[in-house]
N, C-alpha and C positions, 0 to 999 in steps of 0.2 A: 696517193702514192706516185703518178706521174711527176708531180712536183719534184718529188725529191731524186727521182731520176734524172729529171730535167737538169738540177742543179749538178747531181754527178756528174752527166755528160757533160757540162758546161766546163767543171771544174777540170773532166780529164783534157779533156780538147782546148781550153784554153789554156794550161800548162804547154798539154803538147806542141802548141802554136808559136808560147815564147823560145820554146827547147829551140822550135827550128829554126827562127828569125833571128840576127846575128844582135848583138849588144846586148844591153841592157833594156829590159821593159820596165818604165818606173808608175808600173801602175800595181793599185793595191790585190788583194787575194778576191775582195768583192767582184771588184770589175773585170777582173780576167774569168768569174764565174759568168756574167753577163754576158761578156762579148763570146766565151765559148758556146753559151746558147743561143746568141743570136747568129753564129756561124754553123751552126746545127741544123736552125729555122733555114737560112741560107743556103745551105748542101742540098738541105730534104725538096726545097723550091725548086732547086735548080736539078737534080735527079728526079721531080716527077716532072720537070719540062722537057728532059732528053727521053723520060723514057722509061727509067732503069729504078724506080723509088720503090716494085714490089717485086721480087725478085725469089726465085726458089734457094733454101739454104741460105749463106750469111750476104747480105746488100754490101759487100768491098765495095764496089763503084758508090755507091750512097755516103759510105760510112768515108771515104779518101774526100770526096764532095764537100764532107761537112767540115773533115779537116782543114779542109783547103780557104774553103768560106770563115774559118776559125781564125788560119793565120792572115786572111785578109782583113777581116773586122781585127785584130790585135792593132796587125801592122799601120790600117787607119788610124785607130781608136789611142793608141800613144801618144803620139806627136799632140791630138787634138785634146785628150786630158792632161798634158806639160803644159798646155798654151792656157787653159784654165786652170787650171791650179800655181801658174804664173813661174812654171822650169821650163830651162832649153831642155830639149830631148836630142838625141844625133837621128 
């Protein structure tokens, strides 16, 4: 059952990553599930290194963390799947 969590948060967090990065993301529905889980993995890394990964009531600082790691892995992970799949991206 983690699994299929894991894939929902992927899928909402890496939506919500292209929402906020300005243009066009021309990557498929698979890899925006990917890259929003590995900006997850990413957030969760980097709020148990500050600190704040267990927290009483709902983890905002964790869960903003992972956003943020989501639209960073997007905003990498674009450009470098155009340049493989052989499109310019802006």
């Amino acid at each position: 059952m983690s699994w299929l969590w894991a894939i929902i948060l992927g899928l909402i967090l890496g939506v919500l990553a292209r929402v906020i990065l300005p243009g066009k993301q021309a990557i498929p529905i698979w890899l925006t599930i990917i890259f929003g889980v590995l900006g997850a993995l990413l957030g969760n890394a980097v709020a148990s290194w500050i600190g704040v990964a267990d927290t009483r009531g709902i983890d905002w600082v964790r869960h903003l963390l992972q956003l943020g790691g989501a639209v960073l892995i997007v905003a990498l992970g674009t450009p470098l799947w155009g340049s493989v799949r052989g499109r310019k991206t802006r």
